[in-house]
C-alpha positions as CSV (number, residue, x, y, z in Angstrom):
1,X,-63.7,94.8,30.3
2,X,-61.5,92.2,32.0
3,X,-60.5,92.6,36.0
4,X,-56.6,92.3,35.9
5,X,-56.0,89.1,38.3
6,X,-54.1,89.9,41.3
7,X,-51.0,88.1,41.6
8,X,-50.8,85.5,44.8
9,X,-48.8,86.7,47.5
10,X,-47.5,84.3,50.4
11,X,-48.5,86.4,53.4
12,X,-50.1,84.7,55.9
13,X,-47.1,81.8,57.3
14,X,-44.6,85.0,56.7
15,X,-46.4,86.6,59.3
16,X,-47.4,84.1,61.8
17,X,-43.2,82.9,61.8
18,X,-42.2,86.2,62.4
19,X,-44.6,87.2,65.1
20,X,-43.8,83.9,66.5
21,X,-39.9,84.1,66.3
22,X,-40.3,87.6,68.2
23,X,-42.6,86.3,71.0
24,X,-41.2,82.6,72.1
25,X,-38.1,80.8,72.4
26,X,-36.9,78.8,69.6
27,X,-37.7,75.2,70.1
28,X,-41.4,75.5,72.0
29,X,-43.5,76.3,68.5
30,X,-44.8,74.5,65.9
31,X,-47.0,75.0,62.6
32,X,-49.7,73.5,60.7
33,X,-50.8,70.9,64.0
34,X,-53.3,68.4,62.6
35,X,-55.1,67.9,65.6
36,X,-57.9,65.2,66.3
37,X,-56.4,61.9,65.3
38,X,-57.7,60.1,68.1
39,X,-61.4,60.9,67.4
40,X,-60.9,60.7,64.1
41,X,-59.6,56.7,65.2
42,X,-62.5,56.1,67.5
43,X,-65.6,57.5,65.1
44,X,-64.4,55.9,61.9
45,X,-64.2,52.5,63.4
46,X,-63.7,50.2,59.8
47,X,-60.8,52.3,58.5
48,X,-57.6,50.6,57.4
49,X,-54.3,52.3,58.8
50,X,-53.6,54.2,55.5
51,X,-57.6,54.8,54.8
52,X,-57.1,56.7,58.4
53,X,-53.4,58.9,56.8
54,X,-55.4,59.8,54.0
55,X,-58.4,60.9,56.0
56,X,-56.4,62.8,58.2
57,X,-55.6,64.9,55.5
58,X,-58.9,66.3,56.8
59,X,-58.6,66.7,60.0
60,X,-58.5,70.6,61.7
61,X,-55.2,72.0,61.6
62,X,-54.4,74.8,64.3
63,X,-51.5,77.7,62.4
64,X,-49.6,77.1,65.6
65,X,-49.2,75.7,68.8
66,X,-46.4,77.1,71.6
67,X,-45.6,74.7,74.5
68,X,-44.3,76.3,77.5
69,X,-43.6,74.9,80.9
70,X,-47.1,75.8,82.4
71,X,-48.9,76.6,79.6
72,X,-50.2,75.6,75.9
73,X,-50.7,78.5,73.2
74,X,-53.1,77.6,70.0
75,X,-52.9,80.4,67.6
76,X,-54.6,81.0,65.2
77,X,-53.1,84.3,62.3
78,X,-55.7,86.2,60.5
79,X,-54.4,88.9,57.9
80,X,-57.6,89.3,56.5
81,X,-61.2,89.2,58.1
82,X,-61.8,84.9,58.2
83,X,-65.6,84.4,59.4
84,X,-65.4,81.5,61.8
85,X,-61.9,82.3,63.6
86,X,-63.3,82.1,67.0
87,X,-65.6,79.1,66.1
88,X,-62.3,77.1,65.1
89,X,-59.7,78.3,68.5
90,X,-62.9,76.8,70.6
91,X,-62.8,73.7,68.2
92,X,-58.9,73.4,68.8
93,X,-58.9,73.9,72.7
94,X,-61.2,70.5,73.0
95,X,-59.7,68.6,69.9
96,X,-56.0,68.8,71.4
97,X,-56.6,66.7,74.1
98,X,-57.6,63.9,71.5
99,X,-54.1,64.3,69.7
100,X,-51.3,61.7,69.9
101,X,-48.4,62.9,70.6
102,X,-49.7,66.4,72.9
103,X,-51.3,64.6,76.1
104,X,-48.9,66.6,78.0
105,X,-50.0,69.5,76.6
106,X,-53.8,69.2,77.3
107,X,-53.2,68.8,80.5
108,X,-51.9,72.2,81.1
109,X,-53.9,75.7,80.9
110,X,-54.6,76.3,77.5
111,X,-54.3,80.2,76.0
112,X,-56.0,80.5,72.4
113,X,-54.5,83.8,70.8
114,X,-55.2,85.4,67.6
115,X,-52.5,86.9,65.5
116,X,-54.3,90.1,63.5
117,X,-53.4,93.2,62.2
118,X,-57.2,94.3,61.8
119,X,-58.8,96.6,64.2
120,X,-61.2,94.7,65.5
121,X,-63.3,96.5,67.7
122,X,-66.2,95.3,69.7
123,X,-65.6,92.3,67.7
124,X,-62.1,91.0,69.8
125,X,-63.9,92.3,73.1
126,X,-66.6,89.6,72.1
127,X,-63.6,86.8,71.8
128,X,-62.5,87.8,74.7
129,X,-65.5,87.1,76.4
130,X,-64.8,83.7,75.3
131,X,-61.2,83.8,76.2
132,X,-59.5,84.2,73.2
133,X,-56.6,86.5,73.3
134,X,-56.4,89.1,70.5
135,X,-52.6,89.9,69.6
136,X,-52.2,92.8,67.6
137,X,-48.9,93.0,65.0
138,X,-48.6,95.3,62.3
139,X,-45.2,94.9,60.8
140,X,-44.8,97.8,58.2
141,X,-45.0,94.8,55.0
142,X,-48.4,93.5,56.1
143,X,-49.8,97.3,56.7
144,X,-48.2,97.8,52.9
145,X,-50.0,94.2,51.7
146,X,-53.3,95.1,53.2
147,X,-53.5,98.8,51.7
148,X,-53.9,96.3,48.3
149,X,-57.1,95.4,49.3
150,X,-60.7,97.4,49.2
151,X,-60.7,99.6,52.4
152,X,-62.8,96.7,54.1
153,X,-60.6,94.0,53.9
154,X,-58.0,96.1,55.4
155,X,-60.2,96.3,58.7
156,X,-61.7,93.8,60.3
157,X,-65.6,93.9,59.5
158,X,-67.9,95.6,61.7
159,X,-64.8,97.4,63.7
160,X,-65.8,100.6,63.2
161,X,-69.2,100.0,65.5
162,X,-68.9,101.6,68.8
163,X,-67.7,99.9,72.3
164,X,-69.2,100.1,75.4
């Protein structure tokens, strides 16, 4: 009569630090960016200084972003199927050039990546279309977390269609 509740796991930072201490060298990474201050300071014009803190509480937040000397990584980690990943790496590659503290950083290329261990199918040939890079990693824990979930959560959603 009563669904058992499942018991919260911490999965998703796990994952991102560890794919992230594996790929780049300590030092050039960094996670949980608000990003967008300086719009956020030029739309909402009759803001105090602390109104504008506390409203940047809502600001978008990009899982990570790796500077390296010619190049600027936003990633984005998705463990389980997110509708609107590729909607929010496009958001992130124009609001980082109105972020204090990362003008350098705009001004280099800009990579967006995302972290997955779905099979994504025609679905990442679509992002790549729109130059976001999918990164596959499937440490043996995550495969283990994921067979917890219905059989389509543990792919991404519409993977199995064909290619072409």
């Amino acid at each position: 009569m009563f669904q058992k509740q499942r018991k919260y796991r911490l999965v998703h930072e796990p994952y991102l630090i560890e794919w992230l201490g594996i790929t780049y060298p300590p030092g050039t990474w960094r996670t949980n960016v608000r990003i967008g201050d300086k719009l956020l300071k030029k739309t909402v014009t009759t803001a105090t200084p602390s109104e504008l803190r506390w409203l940047s509480g809502f600001a978008a937040s990009v899982d990570a972003i790796c500077l390296l000397p010619t190049e600027t990584h936003l990633i984005e980690a998705m463990v389980r199927h997110e509708p609107g990943v590729m909607e929010d790496l496009l958001k992130y590659r124009e609001l980082i050039k109105w972020t204090s503290g990362y003008e350098q950083a705009a001004a280099k290329t800009i990579k967006l990546k995302l972290l997955t261990p779905l099979e994504l199918g025609w679905t990442g040939e679509f992002y790549a279309k729109y130059g976001i890079e999918t990164v596959h990693y499937s440490p043996p824990w995550i495969l283990e977390y994921l067979h917890t979930y219905p059989h389509l959560e543990q792919r991404g959603r519409l993977s199995t269609l064909p290619t072409t």
